[in-house]
C-alpha positions in Angstrom: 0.0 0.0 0.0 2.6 2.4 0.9 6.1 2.8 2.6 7.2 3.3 6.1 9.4 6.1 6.3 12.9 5.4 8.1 12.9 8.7 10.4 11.5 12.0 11.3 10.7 14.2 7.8 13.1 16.8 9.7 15.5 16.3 12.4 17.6 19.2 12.0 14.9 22.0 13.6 16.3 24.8 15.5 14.3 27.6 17.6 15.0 30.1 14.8 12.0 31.7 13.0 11.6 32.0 9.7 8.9 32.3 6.8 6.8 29.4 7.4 8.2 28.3 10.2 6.5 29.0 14.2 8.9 28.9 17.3 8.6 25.8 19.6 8.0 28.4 22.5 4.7 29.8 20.8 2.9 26.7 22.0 -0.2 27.1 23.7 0.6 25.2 26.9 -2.1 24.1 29.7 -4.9 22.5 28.4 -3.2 21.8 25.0 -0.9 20.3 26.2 -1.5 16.3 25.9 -1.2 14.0 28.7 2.3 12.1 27.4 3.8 15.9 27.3 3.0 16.7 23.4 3.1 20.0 22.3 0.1 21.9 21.1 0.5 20.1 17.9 -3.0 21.7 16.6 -2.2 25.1 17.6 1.3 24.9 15.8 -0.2 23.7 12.8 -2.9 26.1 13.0 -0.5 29.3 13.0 1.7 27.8 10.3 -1.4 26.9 7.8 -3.2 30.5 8.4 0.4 32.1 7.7 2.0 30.2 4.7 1.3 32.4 1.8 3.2 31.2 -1.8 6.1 33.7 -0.9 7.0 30.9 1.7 6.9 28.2 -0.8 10.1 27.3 -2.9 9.8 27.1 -6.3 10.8 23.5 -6.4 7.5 22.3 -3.9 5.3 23.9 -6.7 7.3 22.3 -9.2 6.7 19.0 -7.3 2.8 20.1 -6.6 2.6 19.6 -11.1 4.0 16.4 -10.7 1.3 15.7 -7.8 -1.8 17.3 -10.0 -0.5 16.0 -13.4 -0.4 12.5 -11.6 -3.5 12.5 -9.4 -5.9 13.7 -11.9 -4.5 11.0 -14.6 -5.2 8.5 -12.0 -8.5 9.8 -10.7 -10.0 10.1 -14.9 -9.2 6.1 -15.3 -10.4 5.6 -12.2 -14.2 8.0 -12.4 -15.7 4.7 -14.8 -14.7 2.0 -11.8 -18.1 0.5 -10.6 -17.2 1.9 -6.8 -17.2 5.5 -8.7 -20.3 4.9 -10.4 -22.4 4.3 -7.4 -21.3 7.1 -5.7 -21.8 9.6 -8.6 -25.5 8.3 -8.9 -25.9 8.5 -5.5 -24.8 11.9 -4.9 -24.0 13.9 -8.3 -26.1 16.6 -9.3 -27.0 18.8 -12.0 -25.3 20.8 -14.3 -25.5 24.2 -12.7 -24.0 23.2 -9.5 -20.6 24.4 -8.4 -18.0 21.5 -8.6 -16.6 19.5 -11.8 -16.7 15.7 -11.3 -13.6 13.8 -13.3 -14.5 12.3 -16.6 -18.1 12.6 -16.2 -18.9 14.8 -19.1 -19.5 17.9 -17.7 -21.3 16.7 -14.9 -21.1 17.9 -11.6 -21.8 17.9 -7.8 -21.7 20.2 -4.3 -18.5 21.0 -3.4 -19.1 17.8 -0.5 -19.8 15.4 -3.0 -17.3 16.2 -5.6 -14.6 15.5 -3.0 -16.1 12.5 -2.1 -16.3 11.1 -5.7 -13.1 12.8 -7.0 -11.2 11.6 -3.7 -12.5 7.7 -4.0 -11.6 8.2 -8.3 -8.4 9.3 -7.3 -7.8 6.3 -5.5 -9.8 3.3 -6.9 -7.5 2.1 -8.9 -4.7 2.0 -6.2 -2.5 3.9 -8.8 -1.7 7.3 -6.4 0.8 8.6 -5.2 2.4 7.4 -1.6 4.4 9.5 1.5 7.0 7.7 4.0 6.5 10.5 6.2 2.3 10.0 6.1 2.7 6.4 5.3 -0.5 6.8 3.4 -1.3 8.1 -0.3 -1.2 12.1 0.3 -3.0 13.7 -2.7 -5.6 11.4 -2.7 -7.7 13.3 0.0 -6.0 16.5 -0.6 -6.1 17.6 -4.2 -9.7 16.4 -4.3 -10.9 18.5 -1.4 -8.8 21.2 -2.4 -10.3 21.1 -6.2 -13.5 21.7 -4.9 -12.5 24.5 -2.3 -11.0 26.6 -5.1 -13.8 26.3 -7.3 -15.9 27.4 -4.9 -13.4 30.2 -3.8 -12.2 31.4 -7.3 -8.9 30.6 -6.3 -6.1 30.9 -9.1 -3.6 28.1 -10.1 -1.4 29.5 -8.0 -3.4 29.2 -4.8 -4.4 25.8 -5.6 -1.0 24.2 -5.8 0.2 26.0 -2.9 -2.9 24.4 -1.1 -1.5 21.0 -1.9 1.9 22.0 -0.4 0.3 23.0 3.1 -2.2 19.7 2.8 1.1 17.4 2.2 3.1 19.0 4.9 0.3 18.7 7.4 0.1 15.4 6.4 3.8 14.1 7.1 3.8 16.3 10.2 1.1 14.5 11.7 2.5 11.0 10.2 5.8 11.8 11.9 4.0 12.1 15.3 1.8 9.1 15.2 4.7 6.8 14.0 3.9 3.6 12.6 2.1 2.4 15.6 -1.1 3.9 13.5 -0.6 2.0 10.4 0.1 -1.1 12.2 -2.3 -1.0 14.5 -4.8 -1.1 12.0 -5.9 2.5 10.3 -5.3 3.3 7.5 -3.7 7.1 7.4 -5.1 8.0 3.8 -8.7 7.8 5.4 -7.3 9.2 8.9 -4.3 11.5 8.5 -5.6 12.8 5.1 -8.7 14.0 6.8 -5.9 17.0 8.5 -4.3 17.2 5.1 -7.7 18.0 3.1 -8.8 20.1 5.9 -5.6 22.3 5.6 -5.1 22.7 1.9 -8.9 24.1 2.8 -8.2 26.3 4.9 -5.1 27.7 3.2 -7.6 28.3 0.2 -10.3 29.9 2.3 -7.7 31.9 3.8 -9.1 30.5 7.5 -7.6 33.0 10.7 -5.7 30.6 12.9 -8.5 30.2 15.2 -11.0 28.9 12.6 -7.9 26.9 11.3 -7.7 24.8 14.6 -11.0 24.3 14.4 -11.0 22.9 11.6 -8.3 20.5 12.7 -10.4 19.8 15.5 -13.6 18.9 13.5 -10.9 17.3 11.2 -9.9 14.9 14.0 -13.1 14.1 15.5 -14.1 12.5 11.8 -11.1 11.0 10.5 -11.5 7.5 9.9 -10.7 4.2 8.1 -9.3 0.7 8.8 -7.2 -1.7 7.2 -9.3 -4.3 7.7 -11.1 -2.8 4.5 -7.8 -3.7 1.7 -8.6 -5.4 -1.3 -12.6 -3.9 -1.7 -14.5 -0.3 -2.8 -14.2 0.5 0.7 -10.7 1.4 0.5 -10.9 4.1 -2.1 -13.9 5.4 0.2 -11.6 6.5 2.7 -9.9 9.0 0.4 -12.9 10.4 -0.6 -14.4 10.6 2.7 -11.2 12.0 4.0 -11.7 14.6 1.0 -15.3 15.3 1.9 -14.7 15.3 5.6 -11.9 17.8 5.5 -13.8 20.3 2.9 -16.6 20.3 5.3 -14.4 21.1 8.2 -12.9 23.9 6.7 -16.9 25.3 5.7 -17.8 25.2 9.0 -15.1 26.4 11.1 -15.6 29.3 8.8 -19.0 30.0 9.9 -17.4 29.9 13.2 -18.5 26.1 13.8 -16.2 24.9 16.8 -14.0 22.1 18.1 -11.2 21.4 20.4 -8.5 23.4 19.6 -6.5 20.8 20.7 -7.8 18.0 19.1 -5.0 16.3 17.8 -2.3 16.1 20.8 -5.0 16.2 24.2 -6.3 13.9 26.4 -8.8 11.3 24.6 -7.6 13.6 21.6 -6.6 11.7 17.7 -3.1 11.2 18.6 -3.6 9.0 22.0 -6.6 7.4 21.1 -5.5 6.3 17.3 -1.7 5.5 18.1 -0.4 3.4 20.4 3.2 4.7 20.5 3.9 8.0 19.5 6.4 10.5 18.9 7.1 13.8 20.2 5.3 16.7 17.5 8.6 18.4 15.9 8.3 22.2 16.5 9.2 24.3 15.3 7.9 23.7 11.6 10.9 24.3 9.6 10.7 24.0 5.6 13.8 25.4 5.1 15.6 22.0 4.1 12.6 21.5 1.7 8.7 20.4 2.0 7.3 16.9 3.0 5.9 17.1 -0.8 9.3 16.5 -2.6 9.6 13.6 -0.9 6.6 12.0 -2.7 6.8 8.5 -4.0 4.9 8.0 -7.6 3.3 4.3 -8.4 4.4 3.1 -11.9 2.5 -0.5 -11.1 -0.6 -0.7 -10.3 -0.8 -2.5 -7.5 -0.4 -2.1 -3.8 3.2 0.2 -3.3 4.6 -2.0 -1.0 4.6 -4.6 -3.6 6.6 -2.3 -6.0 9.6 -3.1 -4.7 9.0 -7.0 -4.7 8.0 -6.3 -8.5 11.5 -4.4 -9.5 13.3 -7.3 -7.7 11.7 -9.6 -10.1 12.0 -7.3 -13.4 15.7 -7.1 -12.8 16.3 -11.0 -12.4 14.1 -11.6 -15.4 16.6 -8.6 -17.2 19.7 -9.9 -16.1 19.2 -13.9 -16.1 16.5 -14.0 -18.8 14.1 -16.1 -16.9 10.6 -15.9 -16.6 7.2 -18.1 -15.0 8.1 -21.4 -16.9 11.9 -21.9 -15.2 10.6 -21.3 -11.7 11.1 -24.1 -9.3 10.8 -22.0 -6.1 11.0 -18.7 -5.0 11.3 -16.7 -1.5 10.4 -13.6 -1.1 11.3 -11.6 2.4 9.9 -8.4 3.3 9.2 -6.9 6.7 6.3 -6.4 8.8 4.8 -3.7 8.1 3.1 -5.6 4.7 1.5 -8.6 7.0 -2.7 -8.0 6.7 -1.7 -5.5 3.6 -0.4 -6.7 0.5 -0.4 -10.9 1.8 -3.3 -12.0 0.3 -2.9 -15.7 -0.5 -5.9 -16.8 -2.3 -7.3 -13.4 -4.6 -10.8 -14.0 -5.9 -10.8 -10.5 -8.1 -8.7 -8.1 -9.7 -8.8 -5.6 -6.6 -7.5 -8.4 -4.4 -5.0 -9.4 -7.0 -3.8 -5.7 -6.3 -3.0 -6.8 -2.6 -1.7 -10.3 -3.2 2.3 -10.1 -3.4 2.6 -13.8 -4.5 -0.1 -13.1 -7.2 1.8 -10.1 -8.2 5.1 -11.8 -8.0 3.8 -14.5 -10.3 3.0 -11.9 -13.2 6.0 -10.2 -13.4 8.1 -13.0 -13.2 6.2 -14.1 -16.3 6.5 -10.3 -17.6 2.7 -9.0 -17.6 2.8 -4.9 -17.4 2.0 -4.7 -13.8 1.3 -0.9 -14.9 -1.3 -2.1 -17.2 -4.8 -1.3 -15.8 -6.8 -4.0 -17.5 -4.3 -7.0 -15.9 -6.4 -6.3 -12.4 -9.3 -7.9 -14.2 -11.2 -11.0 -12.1 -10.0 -13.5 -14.9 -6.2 -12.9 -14.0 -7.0 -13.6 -9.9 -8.6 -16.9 -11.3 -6.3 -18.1 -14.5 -5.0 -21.6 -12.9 -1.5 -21.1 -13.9 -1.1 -18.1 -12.1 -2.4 -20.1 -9.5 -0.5 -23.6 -9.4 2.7 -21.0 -9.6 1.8 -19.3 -6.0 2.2 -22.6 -4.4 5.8 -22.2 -5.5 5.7 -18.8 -4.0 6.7 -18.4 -0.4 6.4 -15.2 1.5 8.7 -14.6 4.6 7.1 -11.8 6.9 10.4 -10.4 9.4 9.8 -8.5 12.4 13.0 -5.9 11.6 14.7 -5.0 8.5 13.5 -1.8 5.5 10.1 -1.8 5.5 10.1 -0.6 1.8 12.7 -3.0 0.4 12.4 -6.9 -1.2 14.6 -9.8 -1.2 13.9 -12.0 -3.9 15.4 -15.4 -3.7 14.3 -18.2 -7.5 15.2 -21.3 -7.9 14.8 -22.6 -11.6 14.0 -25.8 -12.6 17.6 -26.1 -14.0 19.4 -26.1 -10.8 20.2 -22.5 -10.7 19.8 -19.8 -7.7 19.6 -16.0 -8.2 18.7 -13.7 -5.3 17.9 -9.7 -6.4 17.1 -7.1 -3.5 15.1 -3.5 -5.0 13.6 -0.6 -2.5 11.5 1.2 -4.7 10.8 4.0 -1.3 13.5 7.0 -3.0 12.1 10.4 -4.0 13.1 11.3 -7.3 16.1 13.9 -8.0 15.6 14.4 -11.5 12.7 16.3 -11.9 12.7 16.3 -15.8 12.9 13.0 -15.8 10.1 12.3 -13.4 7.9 14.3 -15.5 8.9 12.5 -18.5 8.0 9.2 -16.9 4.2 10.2 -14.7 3.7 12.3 -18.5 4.0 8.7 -20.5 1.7 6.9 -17.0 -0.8 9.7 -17.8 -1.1 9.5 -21.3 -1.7 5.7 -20.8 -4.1 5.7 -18.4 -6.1 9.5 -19.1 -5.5 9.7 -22.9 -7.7 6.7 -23.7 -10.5 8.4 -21.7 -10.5 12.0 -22.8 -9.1 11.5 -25.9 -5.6 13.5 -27.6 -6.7 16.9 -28.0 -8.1 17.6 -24.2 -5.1 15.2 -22.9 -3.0 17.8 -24.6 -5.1 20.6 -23.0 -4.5 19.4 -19.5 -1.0 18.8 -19.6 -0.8 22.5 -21.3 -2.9 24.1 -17.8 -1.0 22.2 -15.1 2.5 23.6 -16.9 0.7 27.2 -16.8 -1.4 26.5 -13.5 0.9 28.7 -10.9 0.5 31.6 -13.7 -3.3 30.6 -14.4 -5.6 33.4 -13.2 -8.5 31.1 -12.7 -8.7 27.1 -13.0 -11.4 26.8 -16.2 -8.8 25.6 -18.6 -7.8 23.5 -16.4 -11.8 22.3 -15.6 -12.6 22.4 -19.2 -10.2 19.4 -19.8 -11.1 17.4 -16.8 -14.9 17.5 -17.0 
């Protein structure tokens, strides 16, 4: 599903202040302060979201915020025909003359509520968005969404909107960073949960929300942030996202009629942070972007599948590469990962192409027989059923250990010829070529997104995300999405 991250986003904070960054001894102390000694975490955040304008963003997080749109909205126009996206749409889309653009729907559209909600759970139904260490959940999925429908409904410029994604991604990891991985493990899933803060601020840096209001809205944020992992593998999954989307937009709406919360409601007693994480961290103060923002370190998916069988899946491309061997050679093969994938990506017997998605074996089996894992119609019921894809799992073993990378694969084959190859691949390493990650999520979106919207309006949206920080309003932008 997504990587653990090996550390704190930012260890190198001082008690300097700077643009975008609040001083450790602003924290409101007292009653914000949690019961395990956690800062006002809330209030922080607050200050920092009400008072990041785009002067305080570098040029290379909006660069990174393209990448983010350009891929997100690819994924979410495959995604807005999957069944799950259907039902939702007739449920709760709307007329032509209301306020918010749906994805692919031609040209229909929704309250700003419900197009976050359908957006978010297109973005995400096809498992094919983005990822964070720091969050370790899928970060745009319930921001960009929410934020989508915010900006529509504030006349924001392009500008505004991909700063919005900056603050929603920071948030994100920040509060990632303090739950630790005791939240993941324990059973929620942090797209659903620690997207709902990411959705709510990319909101509130739209609506240009007064700190108050702001940690409010974190506060109504936390009190509805929700989703479990128990749900992997069916259409409830991509309804976190979009409830996460939903839930944060409406957060951010009512804390600016003056709707309250706990102010606090992250870090305090019987607050989100105690009762949804087991073992926390401290919340790093002061908020320092200086070294860069939590959204350059996003991780794009270029199979579609659950991430944390990406690496598993380069392991097996390079053996194929460099021994040329493929499904018919295999005698046996081991495959070691950590814990952190145990009730994610382990399931042993898929029955439909979602579950194949989540089954690591399964997944294992294709690309050592060198299907394109990034190929949207492989996830089809017929390839979780063909028998030979089948009799080859029960050559498959899968060795779950309690230490060791939780984003990186050892991949151990024997072939039926006596030989033994063993490949290692951690897929969990931002990109430092920036032209080159373009070039690559450009090619992923004119696969998936092309084939829906056709050339010419393809060519349109990738011409208004390039222009969208110097785009006075978003309509190009709509026009091609609709």
């Amino acid at each position: 599903m997504m990587p653990l991250r090996a550390g704190p986003f930012n260890t190198h904070c001082d008690q300097r202040t700077k643009a975008g960054s609040i001083p450790a001894t602003n924290a409101v102390k007292t009653r914000n302060q949690a019961g395990d000694g956690q800062v006002a975490a809330t209030r922080l955040l607050a200050r920092w979201i009400s008072g990041t304008g785009a002067a305080a963003i570098s040029p290379g997080a909006f660069e990174w915020a393209r990448h983010v749109m350009l891929d997100w909205l690819a994924v979410g126009i495959a995604g807005a025909s999957e069944p799950l996206v259907r039902m939702l749409a007739e449920e709760y889309g709307g007329s032509a003359d209301l306020p918010c653009t749906l994805l692919a729907s031609g040209g229909a559209r929704a309250r700003p509520h419900d197009a976050a909600l359908i957006n978010g759970a297109a973005g995400h139904a096809l498992d094919f968005d983005d990822v964070s260490s720091n969050m370790i959940g899928h970060p745009s999925a319930p921001v960009v969404p929410a934020a989508l429908a915010s900006a529509q409904i504030g006349n924001a410029c392009g500008r505004q909107l991909l700063r919005a994604l900056v603050v929603g991604h920071e948030v994100e990891a920040r509060i990632g960073e303090m739950l630790g991985p005791s939240h993941y493990l324990h059973g929620f899933h942090a797209t659903g949960t620690v997207g709902t803060f990411g959705a709510a601020a990319a909101c509130a840096s739209l609506r240009r929300l007064s700190e108050d209001q702001t940690a409010h809205a974190l506060g109504l944020a936390a009190t509805q942030a929700a989703g479990l992992k128990s749900m992997f593998g069916t259409m409830a999954k991509p309804l976190h996202a979009g409830k996460a989307a939903m839930n944060g937009l409406m957060a951010t709406q009512l804390a600016l009629r003056g709707f309250s919360a706990n102010d606090c409601g992250i870090e305090c007693p019987q607050g989100f942070a105690l009762t949804m994480a087991p073992e926390r961290h401290p919340f790093v103060a002061p908020i320092d972007t200086a070294a860069g923002f939590a959204i350059e370190s996003t991780l794009f998916k270029y199979h579609a599948a659950c991430y944390l069988t990406h690496s598993t899946i380069e392991a097996i491309r390079q053996l194929r590469q460099q021994h040329a061997v493929g499904l018919d050679a295999l005698e046996g093969m081991t495959i070691t990962v950590a814990g952190n994938q145990r009730g994610v990506c382990d399931i042993e017997d898929p029955k439909t192409g979602l579950g194949v998605k989540f089954s690591i074996k399964h997944l294992a089996a294709l690309a050592l027989d060198g299907a394109d894992t990034a190929d949207l119609g492989l996830y089809a019921d017929a390839t979780a059923l063909d028998a030979r894809y089948i009799e080859a799992r029960q050559r498959i073993a899968l060795v779950i250990t309690a230490t060791g990378d939780g984003n990186a694969a050892q991949v151990s084959m024997r072939t039926r010829q006596g030989q033994s190859f063993t490949q290692t691949a951690n897929v969990a390493i931002p990109a430092t070529d920036l032209c080159a990650q373009w070039t690559r999520l450009l090619a992923k979106a004119r696969s998936i997104a092309e084939p829906v919207i056709g050339p010419e309006r393809f060519g349109r949206l990738v011409e208004a995300i390039v222009a969208l920080d110097r785009a006075p309003t978003l309509q190009p932008l709509l026009d091609a999405i609709r």
